[in-house]
C-alpha positions in Angstrom: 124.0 -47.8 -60.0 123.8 -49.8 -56.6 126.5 -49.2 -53.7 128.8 -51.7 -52.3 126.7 -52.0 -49.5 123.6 -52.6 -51.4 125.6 -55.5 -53.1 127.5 -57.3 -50.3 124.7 -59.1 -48.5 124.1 -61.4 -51.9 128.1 -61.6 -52.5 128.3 -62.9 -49.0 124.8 -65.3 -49.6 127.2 -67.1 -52.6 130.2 -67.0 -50.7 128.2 -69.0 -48.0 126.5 -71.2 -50.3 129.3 -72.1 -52.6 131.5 -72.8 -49.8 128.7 -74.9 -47.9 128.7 -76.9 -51.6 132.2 -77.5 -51.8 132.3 -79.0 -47.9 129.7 -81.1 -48.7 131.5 -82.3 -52.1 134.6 -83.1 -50.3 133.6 -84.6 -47.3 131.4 -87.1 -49.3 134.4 -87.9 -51.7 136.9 -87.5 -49.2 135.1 -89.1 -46.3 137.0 -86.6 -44.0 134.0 -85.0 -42.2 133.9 -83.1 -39.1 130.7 -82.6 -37.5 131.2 -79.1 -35.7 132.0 -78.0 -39.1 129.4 -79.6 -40.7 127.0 -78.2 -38.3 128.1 -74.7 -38.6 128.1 -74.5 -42.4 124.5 -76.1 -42.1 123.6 -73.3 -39.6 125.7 -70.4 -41.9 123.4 -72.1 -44.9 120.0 -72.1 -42.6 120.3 -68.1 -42.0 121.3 -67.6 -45.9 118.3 -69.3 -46.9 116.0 -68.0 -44.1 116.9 -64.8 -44.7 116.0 -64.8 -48.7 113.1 -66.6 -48.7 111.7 -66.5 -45.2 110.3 -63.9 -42.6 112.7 -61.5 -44.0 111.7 -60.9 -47.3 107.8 -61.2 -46.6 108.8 -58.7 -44.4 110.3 -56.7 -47.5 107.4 -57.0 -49.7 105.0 -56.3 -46.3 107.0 -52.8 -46.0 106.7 -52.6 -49.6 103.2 -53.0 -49.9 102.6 -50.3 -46.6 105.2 -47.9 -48.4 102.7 -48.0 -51.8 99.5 -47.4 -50.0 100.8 -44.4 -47.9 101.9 -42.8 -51.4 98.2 -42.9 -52.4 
C-alpha cells in the first residue's frame, strides 16, 4: 500500500487541473475574466503538465533504466 506522500503529488496534479477547468468554464460563460488569474492558473497548469510528461518523468524512466542495469 502507497503512503500519503506517495499519493499527494497526483491529488494535487487533479486539484490543479480541475480547478484550471472550472476557471476556464466560467470565465467563458461568465465573461468575468481576470488576466493575473488567468495567467497563474495557466502557469499552475504548465508545471502540472511539464512535470508528468516532460523532463521529469524521462528523468524517471532515465533513473529507472540506470537502476536496472546496475542490478545486473
Amino acid at each position: 500500500m502507497k503512503k500519503l506522500s506517495d499519493k499527494i503529488k497526483p491529488i494535487i496534479a487533479i486539484v490543479i487541473v480541475m480547478m484550471s477547468f472550472t476557471y476556464f468554464f466560467v470565465s467563458t460563460f461568465l465573461g468575468k475574466e481576470n488576466p493575473q488569474i488567468l495567467i497563474a492558473i495557466v502557469a499552475a497548469l504548465s508545471g502540472v503538465i511539464g512535470y508528468y510528461f516532460g523532463s521529469s518523468s524521462g528523468s524517471a524512466k532515465k533513473q529507472d533504466t540506470i537502476d536496472k542495469l546496475a542490478d545486473k
